[in-house]
C-alpha positions as CSV (number, residue, x, y, z in Angstrom):
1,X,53.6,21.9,117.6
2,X,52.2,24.3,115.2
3,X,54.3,25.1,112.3
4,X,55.6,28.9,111.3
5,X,54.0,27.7,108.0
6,X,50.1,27.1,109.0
7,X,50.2,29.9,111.3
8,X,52.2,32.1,108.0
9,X,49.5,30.5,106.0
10,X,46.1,31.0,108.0
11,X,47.1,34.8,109.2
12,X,47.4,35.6,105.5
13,X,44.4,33.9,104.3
14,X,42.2,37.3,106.8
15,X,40.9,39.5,104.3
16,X,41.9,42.9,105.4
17,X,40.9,46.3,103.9
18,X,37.5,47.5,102.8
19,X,36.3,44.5,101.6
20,X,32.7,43.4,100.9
21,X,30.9,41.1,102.9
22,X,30.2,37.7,101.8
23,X,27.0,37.1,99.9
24,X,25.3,33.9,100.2
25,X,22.8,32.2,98.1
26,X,19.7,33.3,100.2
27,X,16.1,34.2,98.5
28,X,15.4,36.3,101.9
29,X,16.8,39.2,102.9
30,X,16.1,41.8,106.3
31,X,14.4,45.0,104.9
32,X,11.8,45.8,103.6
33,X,10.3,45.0,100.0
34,X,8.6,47.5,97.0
35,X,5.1,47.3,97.1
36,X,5.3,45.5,93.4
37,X,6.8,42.4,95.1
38,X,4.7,41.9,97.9
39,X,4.6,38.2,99.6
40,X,1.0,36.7,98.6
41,X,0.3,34.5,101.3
42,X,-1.9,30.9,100.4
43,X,-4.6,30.6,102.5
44,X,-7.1,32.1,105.0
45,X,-4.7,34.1,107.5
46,X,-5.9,35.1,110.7
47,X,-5.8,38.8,111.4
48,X,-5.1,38.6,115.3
49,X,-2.2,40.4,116.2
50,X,1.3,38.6,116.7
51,X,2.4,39.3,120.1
52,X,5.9,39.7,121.3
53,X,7.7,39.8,124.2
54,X,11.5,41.5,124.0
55,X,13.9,41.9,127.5
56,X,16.6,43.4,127.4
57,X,18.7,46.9,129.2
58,X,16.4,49.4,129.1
59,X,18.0,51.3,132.4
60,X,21.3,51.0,133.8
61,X,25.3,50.7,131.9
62,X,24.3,48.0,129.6
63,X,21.4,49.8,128.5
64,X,24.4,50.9,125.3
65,X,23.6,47.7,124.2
66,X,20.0,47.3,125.0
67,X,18.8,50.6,124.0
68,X,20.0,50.1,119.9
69,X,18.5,46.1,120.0
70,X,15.2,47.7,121.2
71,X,15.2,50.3,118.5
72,X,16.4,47.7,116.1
73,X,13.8,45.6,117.0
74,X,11.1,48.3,116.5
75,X,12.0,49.4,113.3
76,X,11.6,45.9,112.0
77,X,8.3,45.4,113.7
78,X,7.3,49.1,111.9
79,X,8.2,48.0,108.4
80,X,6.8,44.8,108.7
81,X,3.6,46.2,110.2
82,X,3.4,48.9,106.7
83,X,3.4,45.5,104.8
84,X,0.1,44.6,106.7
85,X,2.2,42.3,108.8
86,X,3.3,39.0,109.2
87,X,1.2,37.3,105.9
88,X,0.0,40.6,105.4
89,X,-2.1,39.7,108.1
90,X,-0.9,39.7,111.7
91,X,0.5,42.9,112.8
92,X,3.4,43.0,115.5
93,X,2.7,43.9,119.2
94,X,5.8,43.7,121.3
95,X,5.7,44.0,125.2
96,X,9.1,45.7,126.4
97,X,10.6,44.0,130.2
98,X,13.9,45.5,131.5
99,X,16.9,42.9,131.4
100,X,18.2,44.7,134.4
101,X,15.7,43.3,137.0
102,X,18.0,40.6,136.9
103,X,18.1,36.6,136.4
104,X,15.2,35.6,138.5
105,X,12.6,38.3,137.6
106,X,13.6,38.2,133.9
107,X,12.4,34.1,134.2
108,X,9.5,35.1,136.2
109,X,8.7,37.8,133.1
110,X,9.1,35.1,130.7
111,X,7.0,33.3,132.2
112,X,4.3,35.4,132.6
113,X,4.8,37.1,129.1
114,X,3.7,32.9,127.7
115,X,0.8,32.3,130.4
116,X,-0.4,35.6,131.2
117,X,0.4,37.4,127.6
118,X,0.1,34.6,125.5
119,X,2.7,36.0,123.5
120,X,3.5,33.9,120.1
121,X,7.5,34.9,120.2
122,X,10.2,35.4,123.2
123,X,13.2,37.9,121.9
124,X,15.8,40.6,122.8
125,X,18.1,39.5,126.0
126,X,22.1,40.7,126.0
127,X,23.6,39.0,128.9
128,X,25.1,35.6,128.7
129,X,24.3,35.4,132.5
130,X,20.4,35.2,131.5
131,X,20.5,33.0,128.1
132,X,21.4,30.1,129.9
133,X,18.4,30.6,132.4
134,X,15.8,31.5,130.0
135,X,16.7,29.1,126.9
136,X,15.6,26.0,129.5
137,X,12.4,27.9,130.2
138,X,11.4,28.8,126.8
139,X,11.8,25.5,125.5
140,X,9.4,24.0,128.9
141,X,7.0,26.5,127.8
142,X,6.8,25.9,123.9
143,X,7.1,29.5,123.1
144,X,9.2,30.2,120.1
145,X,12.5,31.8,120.7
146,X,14.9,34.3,119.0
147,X,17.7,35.7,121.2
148,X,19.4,38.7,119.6
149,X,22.5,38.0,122.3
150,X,22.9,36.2,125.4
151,X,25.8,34.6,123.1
152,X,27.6,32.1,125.7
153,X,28.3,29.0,123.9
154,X,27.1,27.4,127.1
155,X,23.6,27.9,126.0
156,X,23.5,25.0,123.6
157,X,26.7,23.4,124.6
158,X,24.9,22.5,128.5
159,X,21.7,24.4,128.8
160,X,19.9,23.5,125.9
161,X,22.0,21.2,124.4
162,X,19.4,19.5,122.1
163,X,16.8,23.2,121.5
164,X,13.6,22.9,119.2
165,X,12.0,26.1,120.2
166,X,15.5,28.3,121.0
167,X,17.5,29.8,118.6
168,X,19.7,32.8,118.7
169,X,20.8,35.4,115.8
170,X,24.2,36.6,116.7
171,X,27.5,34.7,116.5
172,X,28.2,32.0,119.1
173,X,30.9,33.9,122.3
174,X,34.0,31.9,121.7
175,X,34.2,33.1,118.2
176,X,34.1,36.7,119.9
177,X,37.4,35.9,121.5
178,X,39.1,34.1,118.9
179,X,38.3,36.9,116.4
180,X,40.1,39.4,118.6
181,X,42.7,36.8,118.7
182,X,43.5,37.0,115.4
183,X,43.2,40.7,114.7
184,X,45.9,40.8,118.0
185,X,48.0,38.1,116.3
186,X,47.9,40.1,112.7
187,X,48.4,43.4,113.9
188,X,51.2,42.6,116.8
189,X,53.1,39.8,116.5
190,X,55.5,40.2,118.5
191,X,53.5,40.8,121.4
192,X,54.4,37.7,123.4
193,X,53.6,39.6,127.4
194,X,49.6,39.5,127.4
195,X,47.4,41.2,130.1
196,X,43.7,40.8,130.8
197,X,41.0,42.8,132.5
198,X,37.6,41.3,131.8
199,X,34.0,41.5,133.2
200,X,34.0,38.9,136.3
201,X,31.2,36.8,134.9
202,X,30.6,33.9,132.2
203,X,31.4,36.1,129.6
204,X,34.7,37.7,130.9
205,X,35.6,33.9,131.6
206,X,35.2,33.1,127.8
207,X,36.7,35.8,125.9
208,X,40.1,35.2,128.7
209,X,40.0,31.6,127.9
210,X,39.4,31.4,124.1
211,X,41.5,34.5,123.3
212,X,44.6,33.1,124.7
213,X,43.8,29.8,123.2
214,X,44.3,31.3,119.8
215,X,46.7,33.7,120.7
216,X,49.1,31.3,122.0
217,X,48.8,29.3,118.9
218,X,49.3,32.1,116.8
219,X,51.8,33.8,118.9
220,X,54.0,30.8,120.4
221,X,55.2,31.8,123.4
222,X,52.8,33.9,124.5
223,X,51.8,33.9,127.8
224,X,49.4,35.6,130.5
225,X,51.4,37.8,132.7
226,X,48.0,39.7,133.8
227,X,44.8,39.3,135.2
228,X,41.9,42.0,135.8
229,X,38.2,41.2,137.3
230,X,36.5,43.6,137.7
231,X,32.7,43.0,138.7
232,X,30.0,43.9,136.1
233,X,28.6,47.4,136.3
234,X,31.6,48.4,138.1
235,X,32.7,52.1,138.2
236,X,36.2,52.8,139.7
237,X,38.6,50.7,137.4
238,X,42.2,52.3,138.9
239,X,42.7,49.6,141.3
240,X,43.0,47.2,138.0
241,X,44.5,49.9,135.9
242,X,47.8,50.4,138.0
243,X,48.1,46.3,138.8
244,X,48.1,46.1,134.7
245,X,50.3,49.1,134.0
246,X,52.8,47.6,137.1
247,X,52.6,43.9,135.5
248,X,53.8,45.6,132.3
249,X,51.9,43.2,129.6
250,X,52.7,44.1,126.1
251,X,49.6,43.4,124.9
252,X,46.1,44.0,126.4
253,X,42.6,41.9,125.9
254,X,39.9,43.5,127.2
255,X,36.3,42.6,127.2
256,X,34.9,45.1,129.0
257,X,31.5,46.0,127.4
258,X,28.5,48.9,127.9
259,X,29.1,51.5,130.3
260,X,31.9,49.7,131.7
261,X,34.2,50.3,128.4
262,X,33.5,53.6,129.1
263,X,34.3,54.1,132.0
264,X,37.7,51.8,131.7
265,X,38.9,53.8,128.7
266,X,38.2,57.5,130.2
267,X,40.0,56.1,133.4
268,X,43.0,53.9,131.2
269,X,43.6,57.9,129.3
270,X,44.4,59.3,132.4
271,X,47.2,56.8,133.4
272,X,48.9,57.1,129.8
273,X,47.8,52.8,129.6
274,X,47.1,53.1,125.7
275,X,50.6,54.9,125.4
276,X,52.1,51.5,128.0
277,X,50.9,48.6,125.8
278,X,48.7,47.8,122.8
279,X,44.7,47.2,123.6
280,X,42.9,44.7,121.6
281,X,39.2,44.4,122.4
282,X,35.8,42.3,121.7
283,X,33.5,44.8,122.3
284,X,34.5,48.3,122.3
285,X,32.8,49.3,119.2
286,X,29.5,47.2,120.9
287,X,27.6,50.0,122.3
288,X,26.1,52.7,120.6
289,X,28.5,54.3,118.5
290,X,28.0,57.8,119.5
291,X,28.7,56.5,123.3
292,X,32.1,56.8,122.3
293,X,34.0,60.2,122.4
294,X,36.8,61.2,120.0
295,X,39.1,61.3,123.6
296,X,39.1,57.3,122.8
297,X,42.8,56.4,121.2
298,X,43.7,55.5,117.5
299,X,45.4,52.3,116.9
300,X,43.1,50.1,119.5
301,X,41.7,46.9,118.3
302,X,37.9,47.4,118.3
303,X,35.6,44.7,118.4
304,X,31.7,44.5,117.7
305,X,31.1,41.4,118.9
306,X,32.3,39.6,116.0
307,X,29.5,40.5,114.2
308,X,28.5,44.6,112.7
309,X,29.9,47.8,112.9
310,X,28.0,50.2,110.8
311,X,30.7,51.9,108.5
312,X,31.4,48.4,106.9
313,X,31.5,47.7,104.3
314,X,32.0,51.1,102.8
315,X,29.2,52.8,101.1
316,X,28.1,51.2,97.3
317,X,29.6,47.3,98.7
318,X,26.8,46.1,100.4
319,X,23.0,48.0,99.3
320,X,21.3,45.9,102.1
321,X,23.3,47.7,104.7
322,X,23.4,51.1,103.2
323,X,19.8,51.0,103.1
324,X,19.4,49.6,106.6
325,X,21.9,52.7,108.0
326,X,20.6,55.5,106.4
327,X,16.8,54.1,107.2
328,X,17.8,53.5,111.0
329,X,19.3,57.0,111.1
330,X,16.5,58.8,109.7
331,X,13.9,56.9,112.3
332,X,16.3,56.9,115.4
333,X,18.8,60.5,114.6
334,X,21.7,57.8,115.4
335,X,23.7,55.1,113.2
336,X,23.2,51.3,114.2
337,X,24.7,48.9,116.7
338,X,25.3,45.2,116.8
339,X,22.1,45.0,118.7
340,X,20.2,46.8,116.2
341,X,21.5,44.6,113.4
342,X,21.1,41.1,115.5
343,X,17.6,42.7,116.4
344,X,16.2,43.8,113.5
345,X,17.3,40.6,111.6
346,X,16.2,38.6,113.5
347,X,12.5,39.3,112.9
348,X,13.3,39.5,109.3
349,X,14.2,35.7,110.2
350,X,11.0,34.9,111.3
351,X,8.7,36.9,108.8
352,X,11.4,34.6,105.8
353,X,10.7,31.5,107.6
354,X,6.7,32.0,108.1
355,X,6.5,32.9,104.8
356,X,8.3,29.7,103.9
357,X,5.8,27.5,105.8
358,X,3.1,29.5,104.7
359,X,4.3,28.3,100.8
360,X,4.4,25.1,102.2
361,X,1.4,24.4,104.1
362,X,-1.0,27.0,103.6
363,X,-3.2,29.1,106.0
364,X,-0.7,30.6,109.3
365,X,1.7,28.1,109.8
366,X,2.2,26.1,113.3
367,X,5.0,26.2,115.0
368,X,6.9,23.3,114.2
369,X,6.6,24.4,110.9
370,X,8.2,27.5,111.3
371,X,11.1,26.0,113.5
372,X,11.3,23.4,110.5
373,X,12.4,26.5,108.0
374,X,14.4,28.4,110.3
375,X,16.6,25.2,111.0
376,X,19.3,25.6,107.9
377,X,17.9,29.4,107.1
378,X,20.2,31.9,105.4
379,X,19.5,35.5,104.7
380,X,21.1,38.4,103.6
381,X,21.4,40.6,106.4
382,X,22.8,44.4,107.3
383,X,25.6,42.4,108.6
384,X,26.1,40.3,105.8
385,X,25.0,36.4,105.5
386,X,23.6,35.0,108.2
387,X,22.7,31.1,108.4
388,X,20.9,29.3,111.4
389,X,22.6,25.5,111.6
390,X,20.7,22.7,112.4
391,X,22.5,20.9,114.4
392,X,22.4,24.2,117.7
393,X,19.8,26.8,116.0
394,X,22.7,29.1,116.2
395,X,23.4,31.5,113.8
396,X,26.2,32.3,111.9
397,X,28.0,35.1,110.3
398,X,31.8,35.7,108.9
399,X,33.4,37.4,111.8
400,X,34.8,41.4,111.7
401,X,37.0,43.7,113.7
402,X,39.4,46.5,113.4
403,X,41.5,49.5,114.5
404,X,39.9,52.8,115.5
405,X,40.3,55.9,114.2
406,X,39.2,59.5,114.1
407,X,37.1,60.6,111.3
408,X,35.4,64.5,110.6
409,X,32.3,63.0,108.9
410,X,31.7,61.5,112.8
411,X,31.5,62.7,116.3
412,X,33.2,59.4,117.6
413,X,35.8,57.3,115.8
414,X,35.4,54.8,113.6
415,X,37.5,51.6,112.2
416,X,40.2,52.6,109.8
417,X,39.1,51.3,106.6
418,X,42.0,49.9,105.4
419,X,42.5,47.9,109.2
420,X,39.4,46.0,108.7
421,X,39.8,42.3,109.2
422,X,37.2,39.7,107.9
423,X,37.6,36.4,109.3
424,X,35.2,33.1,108.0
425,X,33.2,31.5,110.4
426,X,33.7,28.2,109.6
427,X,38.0,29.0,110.4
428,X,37.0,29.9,113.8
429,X,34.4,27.9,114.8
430,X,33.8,23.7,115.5
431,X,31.7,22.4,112.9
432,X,28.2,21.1,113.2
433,X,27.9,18.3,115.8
434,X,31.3,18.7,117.4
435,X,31.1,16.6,120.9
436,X,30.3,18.9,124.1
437,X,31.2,19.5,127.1
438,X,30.7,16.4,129.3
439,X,30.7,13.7,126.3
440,X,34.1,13.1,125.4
441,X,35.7,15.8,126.6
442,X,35.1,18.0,129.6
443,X,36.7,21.6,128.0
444,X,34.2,24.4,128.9
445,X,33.0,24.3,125.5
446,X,33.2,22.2,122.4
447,X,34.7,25.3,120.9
448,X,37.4,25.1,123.2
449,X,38.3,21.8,122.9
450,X,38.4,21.8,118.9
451,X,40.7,24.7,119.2
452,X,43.0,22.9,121.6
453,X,42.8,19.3,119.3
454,X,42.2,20.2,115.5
455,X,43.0,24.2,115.2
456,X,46.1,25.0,113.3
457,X,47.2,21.5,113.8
């Protein structure tokens, strides 16, 4: 059993507060740089364009998430493109495909994008439903990957379990749920009665099952006394409201996302639920932030993802995210997402670790090359430092969440600085080559069963 001491001891050890992010030792950094320190490639470089091929929401609820990684994405391409391009060289083209076709026709896109297209790099993608389809495909068709999101943990725990060409930029799902965990735990105790409503899909599955893993060790004696599944993209959310409000949790995890928050929240307000029990949440602050009105309540536990909220760290703390905001704002007339962060960095990525072959090797770099860099990467990122492990290709950043609140500078609430909770990665995640699912264990992910044998123990 889990003593009151290590649970004392790791709840005190989250950084709360306005805090900066964590710097790390990277050369590289997303943005970009003054003309005086230019990248001078070696070589004869090609001046063929770099094609592109980016899927994810452009119609439809999720499109709060899609919409930001697609202007995220952009903005990179733009500035990267004023450089001259990748190597000064190869400017980006990037061919758009709507995530909301669904499974199949985004795999039939991909594929056509590679054999028709001949694009050099696959990116974009939000749901975990498609990662898990595409990662298998990308890797049978040698095309270089970078997924912004898609951030199931099944991708590389059963999908792609060994990748060379996939890799993904935002932090691995089970970590969503576990950081919202620990915010709950921090914030509410106490809270032993927990209720549930989550998206009835893979992801909705995760953040329910890796949430109460935590909690429960955290909060002994919690328990489930709840359950809410709604399907994705639904619209009438009173049939789960009054089953929650009648189960009477104390505590409610929600991972409700896009359009769907939205509409859950508007609908919640109207039966008093925020008044009835404390909300946690992975992904309320996910969308676009203006998609948020200031009807939304104070005091809710407001997740990103685990990975960006714009307002943090406060102005002066972190240059590479001031700069990013204020650049994003003036091109787009609206402040940043997750998306755009995961987005826009992960091109950044790839123009670091092509210039790093380049160094190496000479002339434009071949792929393996280039997958040989980004494997153990770091950069300094809007969202703070991001690495890429070698053992998955998944990428890495200290987790964040915190409470919202209403603020006159913004038309939509914000997290209360002094709420802000920063979690380390490495507290809340299995390390590099941790068994998976179906070796030695058969959890649902090697996340879950490290939290389960070796978390808090």
């Amino acid at each position: 059993m889990v003593t009151d001491v290590t649970r004392r001891n790791f709840l005190s050890s989250v950084a709360i507060g306005a805090a900066a992010v964590t710097a790390g030792q990277a050369t590289y950094f997303a943005g970009p740089r003054p003309a005086h320190a230019a990248f001078k490639a070696k070589g004869n470089i090609p001046d063929k364009p770099f094609k592109t091929g980016h899927i994810t929401f452009l119609t439809g609820p999720a499109n709060l998430l899609g919409e930001p990684g697609r202007k995220g994405h952009l903005m990179a391409a733009e500035e990267i493109n004023a450089e001259g391009g990748l190597l000064g060289k190869r400017k980006i083209e990037t061919i758009m495909a709507d995530e909301a076709a669904g499974t199949d026709a985004n795999v039939k896109e991909l594929r056509r994008m590679k054999l028709s297209e001949n694009i050099d790099l696959f990116t974009g993608v939000i749901s975990s439903g498609n990662t898990p389809a595409l990662g298998p495909v990308a890797e049978e068709l040698q095309v270089l990957t970078l997924f912004n999101d898609g951030c199931t943990d099944f991708l590389f725990d059963k999908a792609v379990p060994k990748p060379k060409y996939t890799f993904r930029v935002t932090n691995i799902q089970s970590a969503d749920g576990v950081t919202s965990a620990v915010g709950a735990a921090k914030a509410w105790p106490n809270a032993k009665r927990v209720g549930s409503i989550q998206p009835d899909y893979s992801y909705g599955r995760n953040v329910h099952e890796h949430f109460m893993l935590a909690f429960q060790k955290l909060v002994p004696g919690a328990t489930a006394v709840s359950e809410a599944w709604p399907k994705l993209g639904a619209t009438d959310f009173t049939p789960h409201i009054t089953k929650l409000l009648s189960d009477q949790p104390e505590l409610l995890i929600c991972g409700l996302w896009g359009g769907d928050y939205v509409a859950f929240y508007k609908q919640a307000l109207r039966y008093g639920l925020f008044d009835k029990m404390k909300v946690a949440t992975t992904l309320a602050f996910g969308g676009q932030p203006h998609a948020i009105g200031k009807d939304h309540p104070e005091g809710v536990l407001a997740g990103c993802h685990a990975n960006y909220f714009f307002t943090h760290p406060t102005k002066g703390r972190w240059p590479i995210n001031d700069s990013f905001v204020e650049r994003y704002y003036k091109r787009w007339n609206e402040y940043p997402s997750f998306e755009s962060d995961g987005a826009y960095t992960a091109l950044y990525l790839l123009k670091g670790a092509i210039e790093k072959a380049n160094l190496l090797v000479g002339g434009w770099p071949e792929d393996e090359v280039i997958i040989a860099m980004l494997e153990g990467m770091g950069m300094d990122a809007p969202a703070g430092y991001i690495y890429i492990r070698a053992d998955n290709h998944q990428g890495y950043k200290d987790t964040i969440i915190g409470m919202t609140k209403n603020d006159p500078k913004y038309e939509f609430p914000v997290w209360d600085p002094k709420s802000i909770m920063t979690i380390p990665i490495r507290d809340i995640t299995a390390p590099p080559n941790w068994p998976k699912p179906g070796t030695s264990h058969n959890e649902s992910t090697a996340a879950a069963n490290w939290l389960k044998t070796t978390w808090l123990t």
